[in-house]
C-alpha positions in Angstrom: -17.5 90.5 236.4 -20.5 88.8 235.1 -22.2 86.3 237.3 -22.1 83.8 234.9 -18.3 83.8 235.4 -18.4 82.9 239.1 -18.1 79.1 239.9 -18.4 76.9 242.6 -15.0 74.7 243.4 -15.5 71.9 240.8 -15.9 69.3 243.5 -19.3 71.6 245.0 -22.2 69.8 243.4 -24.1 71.5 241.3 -27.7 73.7 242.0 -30.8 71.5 240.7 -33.1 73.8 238.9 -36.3 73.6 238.2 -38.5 75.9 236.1 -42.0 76.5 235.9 -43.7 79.3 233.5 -46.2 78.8 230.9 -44.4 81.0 228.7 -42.3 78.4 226.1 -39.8 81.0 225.3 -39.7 82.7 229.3 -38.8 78.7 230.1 -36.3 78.3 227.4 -34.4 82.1 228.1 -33.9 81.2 231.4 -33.0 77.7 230.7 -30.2 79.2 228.8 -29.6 81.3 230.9 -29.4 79.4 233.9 -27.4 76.4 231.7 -24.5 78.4 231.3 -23.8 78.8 234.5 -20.8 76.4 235.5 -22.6 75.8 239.0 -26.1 75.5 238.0 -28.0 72.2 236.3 -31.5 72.7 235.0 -33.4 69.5 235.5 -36.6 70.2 234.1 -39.2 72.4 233.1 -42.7 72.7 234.1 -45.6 74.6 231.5 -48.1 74.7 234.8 -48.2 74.7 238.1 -49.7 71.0 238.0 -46.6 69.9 236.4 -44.0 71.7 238.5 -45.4 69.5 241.2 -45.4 66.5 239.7 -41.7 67.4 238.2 -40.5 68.6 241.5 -41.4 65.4 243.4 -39.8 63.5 240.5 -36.6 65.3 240.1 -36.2 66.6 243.5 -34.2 70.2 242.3 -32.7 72.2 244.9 -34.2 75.6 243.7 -37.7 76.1 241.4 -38.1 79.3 239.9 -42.1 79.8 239.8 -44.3 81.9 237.7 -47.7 82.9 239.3 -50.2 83.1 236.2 -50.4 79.8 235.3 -52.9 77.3 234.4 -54.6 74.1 235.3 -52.7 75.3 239.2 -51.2 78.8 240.1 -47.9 79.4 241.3 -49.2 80.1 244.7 -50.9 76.8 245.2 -47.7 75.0 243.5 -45.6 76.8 246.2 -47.8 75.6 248.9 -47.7 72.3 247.7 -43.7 72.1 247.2 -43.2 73.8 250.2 -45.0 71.5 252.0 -44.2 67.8 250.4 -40.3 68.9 249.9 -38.8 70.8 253.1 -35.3 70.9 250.9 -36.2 72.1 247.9 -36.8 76.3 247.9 -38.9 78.0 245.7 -38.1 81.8 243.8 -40.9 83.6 242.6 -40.1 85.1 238.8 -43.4 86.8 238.0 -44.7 89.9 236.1 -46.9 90.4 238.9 -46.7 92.6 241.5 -50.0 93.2 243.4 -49.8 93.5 247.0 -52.1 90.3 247.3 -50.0 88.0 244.9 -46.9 88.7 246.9 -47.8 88.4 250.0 -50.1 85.4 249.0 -46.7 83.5 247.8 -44.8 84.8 250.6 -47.1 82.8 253.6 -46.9 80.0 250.8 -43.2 79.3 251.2 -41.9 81.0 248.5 -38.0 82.2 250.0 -37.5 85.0 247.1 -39.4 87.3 245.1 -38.1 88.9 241.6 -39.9 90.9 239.1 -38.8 89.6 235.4 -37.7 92.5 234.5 -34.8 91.4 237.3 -30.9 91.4 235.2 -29.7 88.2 235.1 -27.1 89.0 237.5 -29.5 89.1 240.1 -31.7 86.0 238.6 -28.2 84.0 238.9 -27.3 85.4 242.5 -30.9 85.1 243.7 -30.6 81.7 242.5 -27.8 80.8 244.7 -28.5 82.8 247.8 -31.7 80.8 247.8 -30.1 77.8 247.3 -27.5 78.8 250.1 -30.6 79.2 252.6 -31.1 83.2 252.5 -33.8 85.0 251.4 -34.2 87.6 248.9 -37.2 90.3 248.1 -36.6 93.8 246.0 -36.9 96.8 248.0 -40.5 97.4 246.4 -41.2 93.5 246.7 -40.7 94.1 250.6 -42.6 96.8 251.3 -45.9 95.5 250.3 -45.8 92.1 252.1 -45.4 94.9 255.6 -48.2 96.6 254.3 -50.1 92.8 254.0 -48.5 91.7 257.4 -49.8 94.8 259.3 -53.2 95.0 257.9 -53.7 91.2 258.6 -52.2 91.8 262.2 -54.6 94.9 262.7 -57.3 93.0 261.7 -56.9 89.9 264.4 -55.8 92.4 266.6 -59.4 94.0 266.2 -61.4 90.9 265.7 -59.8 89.8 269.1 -60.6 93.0 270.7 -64.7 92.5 269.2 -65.0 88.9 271.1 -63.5 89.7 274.5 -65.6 88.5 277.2 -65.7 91.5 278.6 -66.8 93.6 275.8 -70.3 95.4 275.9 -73.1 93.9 274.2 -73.4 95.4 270.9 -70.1 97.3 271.1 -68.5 98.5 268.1 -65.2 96.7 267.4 -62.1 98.9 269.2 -59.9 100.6 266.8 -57.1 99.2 265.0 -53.3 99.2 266.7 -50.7 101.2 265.3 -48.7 99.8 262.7 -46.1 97.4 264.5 -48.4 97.7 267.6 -49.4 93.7 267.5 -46.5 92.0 270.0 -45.8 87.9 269.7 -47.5 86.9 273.3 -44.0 84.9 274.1 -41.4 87.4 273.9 -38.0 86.6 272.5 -34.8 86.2 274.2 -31.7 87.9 273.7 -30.2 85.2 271.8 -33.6 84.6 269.8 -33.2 88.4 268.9 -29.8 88.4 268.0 -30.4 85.1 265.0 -33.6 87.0 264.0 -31.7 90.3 263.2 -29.5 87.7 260.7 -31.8 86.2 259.4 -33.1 89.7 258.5 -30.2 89.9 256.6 -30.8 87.4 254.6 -27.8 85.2 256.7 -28.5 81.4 256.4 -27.9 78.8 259.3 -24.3 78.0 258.4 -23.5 82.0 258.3 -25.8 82.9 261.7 -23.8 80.2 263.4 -20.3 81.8 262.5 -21.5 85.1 263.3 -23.0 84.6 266.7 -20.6 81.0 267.2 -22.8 78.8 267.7 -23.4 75.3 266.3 -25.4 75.2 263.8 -27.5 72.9 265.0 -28.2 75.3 267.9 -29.3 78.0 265.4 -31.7 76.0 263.9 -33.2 74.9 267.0 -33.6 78.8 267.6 -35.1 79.7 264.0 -37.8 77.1 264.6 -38.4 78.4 268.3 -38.6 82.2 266.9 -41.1 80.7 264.0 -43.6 79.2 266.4 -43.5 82.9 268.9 -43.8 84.9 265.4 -46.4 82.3 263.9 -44.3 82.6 260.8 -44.1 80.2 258.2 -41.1 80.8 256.4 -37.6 82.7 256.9 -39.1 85.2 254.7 -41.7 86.2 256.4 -39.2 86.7 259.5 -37.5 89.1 257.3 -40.1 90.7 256.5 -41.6 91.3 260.0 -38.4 92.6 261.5 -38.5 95.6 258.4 -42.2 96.6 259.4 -41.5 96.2 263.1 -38.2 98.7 263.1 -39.9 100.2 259.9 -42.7 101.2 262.3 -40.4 102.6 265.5 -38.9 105.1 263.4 
């Protein structure tokens, strides 16, 4: 079945989209594509970062699929911006661009998915709605290179840290760098903390966690922004993310 045949009840309103890529005819294909969709509305579309700002504090869409090249304001800095102005609106990265750097980059920024464009529509359209639904989404490939950014940034506190001790010789050379994984959150998580973070490494959203583990939902959002500050993570994504490397480095 193609995706573009699966609708929300009629009485579900529909996702606000909001697209932003420099590229007139990338904008219009997935405008089209996105349009006929029975549970998707595009609301606007933004030629530069600069404008998807603007646009998204204007129109207020639920999801924005963001390029990265862009000019006048990257993607990454329009992220930041969105993610920071609107807390209910979720940005999807839909770039060309893969270096380690860019991803991980739009990752701390707030971005809650990460496709190539070379993505099939099928998983443009269900990315679309997961995000929209809460969950996050990153390709296998996608995924592996924000670890390899979230370990060598860990390593590298860890060591700076280690340099500065009060206790460290004069002149000493920095120690060496932990293990992958080694770095630890200095408040360790409960049982129940542990238990929503492995769902939310599933890409489960609050409503989901909550009938999983029956809870309220309210209670599981108290816990994802408790497991947040301990992590020092800025989005769900990064979560994710940290719970791969950390099993990804046990074995």
């Amino acid at each position: 079945m193609n995706a573009t045949d699966t609708a929300s009840p009629a009485s579900a309103p529909k996702i606000r989209v909001l697209i932003a890529d420099d590229q007139s005819l990338i904008r219009r294909g997935m405008a089209m594509l996105l349009g006929a969709a029975p549970d998707i509305d595009v609301v606007g579309q933004a030629a530069d970062g600069l404008e998807a700002v603007d646009m998204a504090r204007r129109l207020l869409p639920d999801v924005v699929l963001m390029d990265l090249h862009m000019p006048r304001k990257g993607g990454v800095l329009a992220t930041r911006e969105i993610a920071a102005a609107l807390p209910h609106t979720r940005v999807m990265v839909l770039t060309t661009f893969d270096r380690d750097d860019l991803v991980f980059d739009a990752v701390r920024a707030g971005a809650q998915a990460y496709l190539l464009k070379d993505a099939s529509e099928d998983e443009v359209l269900d990315t679309v709605r997961a995000v929209h639904r809460g969950e996050s989404r990153l390709t296998p490939q996608i995924a592996r290179k924000v670890m390899d950014q979230f370990r060598l940034l860990a390593n590298r506190i860890a060591s700076d840290a280690a340099a500065q001790a009060p206790d460290a010789p004069a002149g000493a050379a920095p120690a060496a760098p932990p293990a992958p994984g080694a770095a630890e959150a200095p408040d360790p998580l409960t049982d129940r903390e542990a238990a929503v973070l492995e769902q939310i490494a599933k890409g489960q959203s609050n409503r989901q966690i909550a009938a999983t583990l029956h809870l309220a939902e309210g209670t599981v959002k108290n816990h994802v922004s408790r497991i947040m500050q301990k992590l020092h993570a800025n989005t769900r994504t990064e979560l994710a993310v940290l719970v791969l490397a950390r099993k990804e480095a046990k074995g």
